[in-house]
C-alpha positions in Angstrom: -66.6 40.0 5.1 -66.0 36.0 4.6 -62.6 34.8 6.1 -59.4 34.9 3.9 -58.6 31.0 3.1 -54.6 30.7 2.9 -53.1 27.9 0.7 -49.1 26.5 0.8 -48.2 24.9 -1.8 -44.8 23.9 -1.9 -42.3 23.8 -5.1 -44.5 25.9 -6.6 -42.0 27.9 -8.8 -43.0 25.3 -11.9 -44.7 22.5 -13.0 -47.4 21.0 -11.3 -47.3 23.5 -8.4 -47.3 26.5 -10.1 -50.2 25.0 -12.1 -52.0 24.2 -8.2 -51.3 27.4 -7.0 -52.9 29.3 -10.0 -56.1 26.8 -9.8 -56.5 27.2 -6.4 -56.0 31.2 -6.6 -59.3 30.9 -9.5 -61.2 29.4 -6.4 -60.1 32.5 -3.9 -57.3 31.3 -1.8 -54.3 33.5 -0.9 -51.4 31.7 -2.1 -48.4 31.0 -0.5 -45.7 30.2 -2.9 -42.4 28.0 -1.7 -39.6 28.0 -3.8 -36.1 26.8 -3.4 -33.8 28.2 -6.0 -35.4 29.8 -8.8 -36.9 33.2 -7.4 -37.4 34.3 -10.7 -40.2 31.6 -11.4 -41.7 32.2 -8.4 -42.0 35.5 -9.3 -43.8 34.5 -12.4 -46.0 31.9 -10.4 -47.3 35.2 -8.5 -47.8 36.7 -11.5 -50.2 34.0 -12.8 -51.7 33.8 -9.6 -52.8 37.6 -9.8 -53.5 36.9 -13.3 -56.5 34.4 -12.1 -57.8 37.3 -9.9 -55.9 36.5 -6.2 -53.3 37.7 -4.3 -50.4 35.5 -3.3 -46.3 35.8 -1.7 -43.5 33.9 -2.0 -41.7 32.1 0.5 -38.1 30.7 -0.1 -37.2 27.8 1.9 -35.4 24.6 1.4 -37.8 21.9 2.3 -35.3 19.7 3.4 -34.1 22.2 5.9 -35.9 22.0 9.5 -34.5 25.0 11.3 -35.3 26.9 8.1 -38.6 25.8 7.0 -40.0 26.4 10.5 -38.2 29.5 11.1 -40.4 30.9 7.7 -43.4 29.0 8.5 -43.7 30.8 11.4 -43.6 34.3 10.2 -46.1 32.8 7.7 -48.4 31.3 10.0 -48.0 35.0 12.2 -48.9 36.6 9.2 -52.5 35.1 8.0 -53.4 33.1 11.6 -54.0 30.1 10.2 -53.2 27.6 6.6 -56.3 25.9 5.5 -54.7 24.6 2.4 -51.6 22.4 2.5 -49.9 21.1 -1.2 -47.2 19.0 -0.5 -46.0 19.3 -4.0 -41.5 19.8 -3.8 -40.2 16.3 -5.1 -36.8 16.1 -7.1 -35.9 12.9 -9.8 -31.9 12.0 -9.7 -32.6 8.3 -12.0 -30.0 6.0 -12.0 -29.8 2.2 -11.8 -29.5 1.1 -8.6 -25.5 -0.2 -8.7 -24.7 2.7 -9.9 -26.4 5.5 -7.5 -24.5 8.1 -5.2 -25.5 8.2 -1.7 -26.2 12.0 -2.7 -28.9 10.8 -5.2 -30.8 8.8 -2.7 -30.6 11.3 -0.5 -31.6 14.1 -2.0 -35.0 13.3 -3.5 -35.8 10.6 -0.7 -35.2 13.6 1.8 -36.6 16.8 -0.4 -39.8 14.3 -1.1 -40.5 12.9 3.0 -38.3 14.7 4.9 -39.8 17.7 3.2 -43.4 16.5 3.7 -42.6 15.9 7.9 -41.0 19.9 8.1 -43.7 21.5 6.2 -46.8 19.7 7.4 -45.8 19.1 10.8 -45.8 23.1 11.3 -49.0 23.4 9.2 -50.7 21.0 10.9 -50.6 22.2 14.9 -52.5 25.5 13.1 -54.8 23.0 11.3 -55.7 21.1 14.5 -56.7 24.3 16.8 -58.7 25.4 14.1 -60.2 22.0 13.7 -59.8 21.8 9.6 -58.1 21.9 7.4 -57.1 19.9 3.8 -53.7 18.6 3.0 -53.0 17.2 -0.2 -49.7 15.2 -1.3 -48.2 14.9 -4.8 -46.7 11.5 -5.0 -46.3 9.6 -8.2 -47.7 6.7 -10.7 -43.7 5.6 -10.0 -45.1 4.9 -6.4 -47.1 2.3 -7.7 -45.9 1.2 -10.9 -41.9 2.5 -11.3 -39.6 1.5 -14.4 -35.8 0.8 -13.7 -33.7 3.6 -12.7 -36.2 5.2 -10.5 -35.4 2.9 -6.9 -34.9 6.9 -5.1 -38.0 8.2 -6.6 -40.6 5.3 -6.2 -38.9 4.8 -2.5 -40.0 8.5 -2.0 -42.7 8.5 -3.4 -43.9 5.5 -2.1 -43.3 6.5 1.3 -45.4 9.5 1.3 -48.5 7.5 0.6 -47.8 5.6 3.5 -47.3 8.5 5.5 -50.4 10.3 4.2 -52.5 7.1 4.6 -51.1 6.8 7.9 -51.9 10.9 9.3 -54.9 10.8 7.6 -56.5 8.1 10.4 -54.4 10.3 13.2 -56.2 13.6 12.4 -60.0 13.2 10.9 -61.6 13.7 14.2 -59.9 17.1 14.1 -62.0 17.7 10.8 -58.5 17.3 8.5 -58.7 15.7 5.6 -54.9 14.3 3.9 -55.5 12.3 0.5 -52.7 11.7 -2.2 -52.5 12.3 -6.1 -50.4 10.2 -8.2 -49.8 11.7 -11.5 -48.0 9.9 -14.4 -46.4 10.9 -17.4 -47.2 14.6 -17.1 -45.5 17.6 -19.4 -43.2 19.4 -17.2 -39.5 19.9 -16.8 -39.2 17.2 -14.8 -39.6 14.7 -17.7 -36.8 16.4 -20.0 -34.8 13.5 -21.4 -37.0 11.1 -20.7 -38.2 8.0 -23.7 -41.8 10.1 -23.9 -42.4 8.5 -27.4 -41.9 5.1 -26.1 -43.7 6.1 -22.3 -46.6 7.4 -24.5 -47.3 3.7 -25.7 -48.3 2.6 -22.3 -51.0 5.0 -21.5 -54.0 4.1 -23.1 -54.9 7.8 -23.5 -51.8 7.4 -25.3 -50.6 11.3 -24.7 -49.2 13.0 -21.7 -51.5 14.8 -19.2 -51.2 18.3 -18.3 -50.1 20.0 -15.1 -53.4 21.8 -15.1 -55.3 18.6 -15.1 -53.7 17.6 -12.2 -54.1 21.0 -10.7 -58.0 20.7 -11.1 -57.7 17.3 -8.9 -56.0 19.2 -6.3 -58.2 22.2 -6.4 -61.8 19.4 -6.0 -59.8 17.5 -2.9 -58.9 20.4 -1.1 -62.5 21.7 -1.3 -65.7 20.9 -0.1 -66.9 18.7 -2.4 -64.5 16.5 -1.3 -65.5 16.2 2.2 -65.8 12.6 2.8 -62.7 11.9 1.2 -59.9 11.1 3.6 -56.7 9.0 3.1 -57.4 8.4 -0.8 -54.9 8.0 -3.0 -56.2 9.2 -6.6 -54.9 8.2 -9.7 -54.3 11.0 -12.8 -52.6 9.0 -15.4 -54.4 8.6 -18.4 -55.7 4.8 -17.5 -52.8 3.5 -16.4 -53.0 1.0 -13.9 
């Protein structure tokens, strides 16, 4: 019997996670599905997942919490032994110009994007290292490297985390863990509701939005092992915007 591969992909209730965890569930992981709030689409995240022919669970736990996210990482890592998969996927948006933003709004998403990334992958990763593999793969943000106004909280965050990747990715290859980055840009999910698409749209020379699912593929290909000689890489899907 070949060994049950468990994958965590975090804010995966919508969006480009849910789209990750059903992709990855089509390639046989068990997934482990983090939510914050909304249990009900998580729920329908496990669904899909079964859907594509795996079984999955849902985990609620605020990313941004320490005591809470190991306190359920725990019971999770107790559970199936080991996480081969990491998706550090949980980011928030709060734009604003930068006179005019609360401390709240910088707080929030630079905290739910790093700080969240430090609590989940620092308890992930101890499994990862006695195991001696392992795949971790960061959502950051075509804002990371090309922002517009109103976005200082989100590119900061963003931004950050491709440091930090690039940064753990040289700390742990000898351990056989691979950490690489994708950068989406102007991709169809809640997250862009309100937002100048029409006007957005003129910039991409694909000139349309991408699809969570095309992201999701990305994921699935660096978290396998086609992708084994790719460490600390930061991989654009944005429709050929550079």
């Amino acid at each position: 019997m070949s060994e049950k591969k468990v994958a965590l992909v975090t804010g995966a209730s919508r969006g480009i996670g849910r789209a990750t965890a059903v992709e990855l569930a089509r390639a046989g992981y068990f997934i482990v599905i983090n939510y914050n709030a909304n249990e009900d689409a998580a729920k329908e995240t496990l669904k899909q997942v079964r859907e594509a022919g795996a079984e999955g669970e849902i985990a609620q736990f605020d990313v941004m919490d320490t005591q809470q996210t190991t306190e359920k990482l725990k019971e999770v890592v107790e559970r199936h032994k080991k996480i081969q998969v990491l998706v550090s996927n949980a980011g928030i948006t709060a734009d604003g110009l930068f006179m005019m933003m609360g401390e709240d709004e910088w707080d929030s998403v630079i905290n739910t994007t790093l700080k969240g990334f430090f609590n989940v992958t620092r308890m992930v990763l101890r499994e990862m290292v006695k195991s001696r593999c392992g795949s971790i793969v960061a959502v950051s943000s075509l804002a990371a490297i090309a922002p517009n106004r109103g976005q200082a909280n989100y590119a900061a965050a963003k931004a950050g985390l491709i440091g930090a990747c690039r940064s753990l990715s040289k700390e742990v290859a000898r351990f056989g863990i691979r950490v690489n980055v994708v950068a989406p840009g102007l991709i169809k999910t809640e997250m862009i509701e309100g937002a100048p698409v029409a006007e957005m749209k003129k910039m991409i020379p694909m000139e349309r939005m991408g699809r969570p699912e095309e992201v999701a593929r990305v994921i699935r290909f660096l978290c396998s092992g086609d992708a084994s000689y790719m460490t600390g890489q930061v991989v654009g899907v944005n429709g050929g915007v550079y």
